[in-house]
ZAMARGU-4260 file (C-alpha; in steps of 0.2 Angstrom, whole numbers, plus 5000, padded with zeros to 4 digits):
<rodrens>
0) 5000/5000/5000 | 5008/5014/4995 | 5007/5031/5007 | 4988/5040/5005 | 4996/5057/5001
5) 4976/5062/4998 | 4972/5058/5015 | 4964/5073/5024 | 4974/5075/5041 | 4971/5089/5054
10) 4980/5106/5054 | 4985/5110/5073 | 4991/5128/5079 | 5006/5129/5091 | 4998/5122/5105
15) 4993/5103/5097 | 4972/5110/5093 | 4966/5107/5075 | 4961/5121/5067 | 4959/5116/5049
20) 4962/5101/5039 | 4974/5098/5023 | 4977/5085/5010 | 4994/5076/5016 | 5004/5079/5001
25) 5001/5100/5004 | 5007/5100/5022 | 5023/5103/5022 | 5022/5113/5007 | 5010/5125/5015
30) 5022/5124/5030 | 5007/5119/5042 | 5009/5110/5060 | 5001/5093/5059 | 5001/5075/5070
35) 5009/5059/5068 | 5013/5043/5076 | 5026/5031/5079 | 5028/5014/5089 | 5046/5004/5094
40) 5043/4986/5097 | 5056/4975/5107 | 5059/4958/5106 | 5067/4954/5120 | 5084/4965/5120
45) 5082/4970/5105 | 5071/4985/5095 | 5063/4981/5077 | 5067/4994/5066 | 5060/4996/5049
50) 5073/5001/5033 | 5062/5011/5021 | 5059/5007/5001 | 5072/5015/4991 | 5055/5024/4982
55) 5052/5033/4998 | 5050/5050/4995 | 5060/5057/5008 | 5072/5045/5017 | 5074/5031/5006
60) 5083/5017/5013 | 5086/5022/5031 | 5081/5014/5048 | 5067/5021/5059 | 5052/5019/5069
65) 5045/5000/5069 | 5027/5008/5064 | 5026/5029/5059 | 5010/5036/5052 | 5002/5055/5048
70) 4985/5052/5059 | 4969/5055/5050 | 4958/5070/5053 | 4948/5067/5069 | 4958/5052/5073
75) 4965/5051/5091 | 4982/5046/5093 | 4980/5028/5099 | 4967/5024/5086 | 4981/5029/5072
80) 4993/5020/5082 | 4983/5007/5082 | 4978/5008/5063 | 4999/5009/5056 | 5002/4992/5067
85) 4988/4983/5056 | 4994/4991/5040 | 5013/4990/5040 | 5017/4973/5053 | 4998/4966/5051
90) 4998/4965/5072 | 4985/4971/5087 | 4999/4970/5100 | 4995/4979/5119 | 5004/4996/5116
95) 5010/5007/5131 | 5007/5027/5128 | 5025/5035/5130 | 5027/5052/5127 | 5021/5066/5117
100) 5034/5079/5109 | 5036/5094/5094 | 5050/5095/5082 | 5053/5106/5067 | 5051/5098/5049
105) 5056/5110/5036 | 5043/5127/5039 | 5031/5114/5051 | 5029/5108/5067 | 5028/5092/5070
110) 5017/5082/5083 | 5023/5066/5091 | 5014/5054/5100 | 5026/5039/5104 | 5018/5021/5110
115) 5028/5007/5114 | 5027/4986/5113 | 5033/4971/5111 | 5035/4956/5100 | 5038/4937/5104
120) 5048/4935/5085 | 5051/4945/5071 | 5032/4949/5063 | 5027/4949/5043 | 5028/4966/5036
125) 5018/4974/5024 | 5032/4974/5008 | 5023/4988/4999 | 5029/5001/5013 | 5043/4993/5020
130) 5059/4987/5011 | 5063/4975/5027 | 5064/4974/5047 | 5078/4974/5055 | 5083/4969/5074
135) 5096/4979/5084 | 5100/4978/5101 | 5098/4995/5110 | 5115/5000/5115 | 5119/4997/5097
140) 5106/5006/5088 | 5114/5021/5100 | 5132/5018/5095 | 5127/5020/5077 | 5117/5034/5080
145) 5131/5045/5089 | 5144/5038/5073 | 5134/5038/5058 | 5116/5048/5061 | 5110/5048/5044
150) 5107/5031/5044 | 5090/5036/5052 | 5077/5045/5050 | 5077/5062/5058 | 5059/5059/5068
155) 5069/5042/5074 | 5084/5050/5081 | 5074/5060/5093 | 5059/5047/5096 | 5075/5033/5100
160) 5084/5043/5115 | 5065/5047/5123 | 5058/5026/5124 | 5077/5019/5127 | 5071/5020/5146
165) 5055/5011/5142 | 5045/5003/5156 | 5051/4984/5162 | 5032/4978/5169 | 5015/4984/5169
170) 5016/4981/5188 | 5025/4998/5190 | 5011/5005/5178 | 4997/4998/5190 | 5006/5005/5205
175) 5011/5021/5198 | 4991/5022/5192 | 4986/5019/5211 | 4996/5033/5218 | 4991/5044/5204
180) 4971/5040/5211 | 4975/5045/5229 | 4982/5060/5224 | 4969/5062/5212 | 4955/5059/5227
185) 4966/5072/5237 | 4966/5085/5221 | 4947/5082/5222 | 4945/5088/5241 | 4957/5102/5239
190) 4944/5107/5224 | 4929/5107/5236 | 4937/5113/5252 | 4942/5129/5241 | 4927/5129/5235
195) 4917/5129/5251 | 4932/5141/5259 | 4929/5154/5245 | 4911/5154/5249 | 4913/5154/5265
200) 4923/5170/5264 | 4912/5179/5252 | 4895/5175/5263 | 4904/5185/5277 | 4911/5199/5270
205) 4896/5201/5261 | 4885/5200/5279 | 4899/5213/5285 | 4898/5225/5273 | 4878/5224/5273
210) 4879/5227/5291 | 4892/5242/5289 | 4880/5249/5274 | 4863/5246/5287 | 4875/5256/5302
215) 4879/5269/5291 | 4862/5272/5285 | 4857/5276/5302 | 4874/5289/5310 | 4869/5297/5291
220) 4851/5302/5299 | 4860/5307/5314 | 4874/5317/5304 | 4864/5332/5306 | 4864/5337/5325
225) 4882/5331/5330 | 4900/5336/5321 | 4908/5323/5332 | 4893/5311/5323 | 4898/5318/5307
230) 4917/5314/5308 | 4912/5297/5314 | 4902/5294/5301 | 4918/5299/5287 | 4928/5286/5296
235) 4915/5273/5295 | 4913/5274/5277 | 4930/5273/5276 | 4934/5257/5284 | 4917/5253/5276
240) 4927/5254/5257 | 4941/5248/5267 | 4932/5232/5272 | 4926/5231/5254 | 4942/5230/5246
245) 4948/5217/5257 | 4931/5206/5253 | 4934/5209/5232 | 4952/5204/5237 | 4950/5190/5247
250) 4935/5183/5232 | 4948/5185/5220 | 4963/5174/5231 | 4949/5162/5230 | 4948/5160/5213
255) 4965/5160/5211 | 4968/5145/5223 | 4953/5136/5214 | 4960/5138/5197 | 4976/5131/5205
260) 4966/5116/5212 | 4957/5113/5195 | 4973/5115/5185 | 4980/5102/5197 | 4964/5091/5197
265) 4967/5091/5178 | 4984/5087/5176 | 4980/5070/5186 | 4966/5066/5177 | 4977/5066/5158
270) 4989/5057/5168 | 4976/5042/5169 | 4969/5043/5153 | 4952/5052/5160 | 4953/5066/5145
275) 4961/5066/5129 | 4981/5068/5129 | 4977/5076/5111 | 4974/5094/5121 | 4990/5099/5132
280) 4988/5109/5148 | 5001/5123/5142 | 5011/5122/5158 | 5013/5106/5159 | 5027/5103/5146
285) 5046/5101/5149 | 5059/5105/5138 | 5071/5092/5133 | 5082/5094/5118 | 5075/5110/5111
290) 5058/5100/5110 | 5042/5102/5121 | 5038/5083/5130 | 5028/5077/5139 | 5030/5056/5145
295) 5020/5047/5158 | 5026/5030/5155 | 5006/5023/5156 | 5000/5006/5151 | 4988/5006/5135
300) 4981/4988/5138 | 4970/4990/5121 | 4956/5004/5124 | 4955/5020/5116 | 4960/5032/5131
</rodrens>
């Protein structure tokens, strides 16, 4: 099967959030951001990397990624993941989510989601995309790399370093998920006891300065026949504005330690696959290499998360 370049695929802005969509063969030309995914299978020691046809359009004949693919429009990452394992290596193997980064190719920016797996033996491949399979242990695909980089793809050379640290059991992935839910429970009670705290505020400033309005009301009537009332009533209205001030302050600290609890609240819930990785909380990005990433190192057992 030779590459779709008709496909329609989504057109993302800086942040990874479609805003159009493109035929894949304008892309690059137009110099739009777009998504794409790639998979490294191990067997055993080893990683399966697939050489590319001698036809292909831009790396012909070097090594990279066991399974790479453009995602189609409205396609989430795992779903596309999913789809290039059936098309290239004809396989439905468990795949672990690994991390998400940008680079530059030519005037776009790249999205990649990287998965993981793994393979009891070499699998068939589909020979009208892939020119063969080739196993190399780690330590060796890095040797290379450092000696002789064109050997692989560019997107390989920066997907390679990111998944060589890649996860030994799903039981650290279960134990990792189980602390990530308690402190998701206490992300949950820090949501409602600001919640309730910010209310609690703003119901007694609000009583106060209802009470200090209703005392002021009635030194006003009395304004008339007393200086010294007068002068009091100045300074009352004073620490009236005073006490107001302090109430739009204190309401406004409140929200701010809300949005912190919800921004908090959300991280945790990408972490365990509750929303869609496709949307990145802005802040919650690392540099490494020049390129924004983000990893968890979560275990995809087979459902769309």
């Amino acid at each position: 099967m030779s590459p779709n370049l008709n496909m329609i695929i989504d057109v993302v802005d800086d942040q990874n959030h479609p805003i159009g969509r493109v035929r894949r063969r304008k892309v690059l030309e137009e110099g739009k951001n777009f998504r794409t995914v790639h998979i490294l299978l191990f067997q055993s020691d080893q990683i399966v990397l697939q050489r590319l046809p001698v036809e292909h359009a831009r790396s012909p004949r070097l090594l990279g990624s066991s399974v790479a693919g453009y995602m189609r429009s409205g396609e989430t990452p795992f779903d596309a993941a999913r789809r290039r394992l059936r098309d290239e290596l004809y396989l439905s193997t468990p795949l672990d989510f690994r991390c998400e980064f940008e680079m530059k190719d030519m005037r776009s920016t790249k999205f990649v989601t990287v998965y993981t797996g793994s393979v009891g033996s070499l699998p068939e491949y589909n020979q009208r995309e892939i020119d063969s399979l080739v196993l190399m242990k780690e330590s060796e695909v890095s040797q290379l790399a450092r000696k002789h980089p064109t050997t692989f793809t560019p997107t390989f050379l920066e997907v390679f370093p990111i998944t060589s640290e890649r996860p030994k059991r799903k039981v650290a992935a279960r134990k990792s998920e189980e602390l990530l839910l308690k402190v998701y429970q206490a992300s949950l009670e820090g949501c409602r006891f600001n919640v309730e705290l910010a209310w609690d505020r703003t119901k007694f400033f609000l009583l106060l300065n209802s009470a200090l309005i209703t005392g002021g009301i009635g030194l006003f009537k009395l304004a008339d026949e007393s200086m010294l009332v007068s002068m009091f009533l100045v300074a009352f209205f004073i620490i009236t504005i005073i006490m107001s001030e302090m109430g739009l302050e204190t309401v406004s600290s409140g929200k701010n330690y809300y949005r912190e609890a919800i921004f908090k609240k959300t991280l945790i819930e990408r972490e365990l696959g509750l929303l869609d990785r496709t949307h990145p909380v802005k802040t919650a990005g690392v540099r490494s290499s020049g390129h924004a990433l983000r990893c968890w190192g979560q275990a995809f057992d087979g459902e769309t998360r």
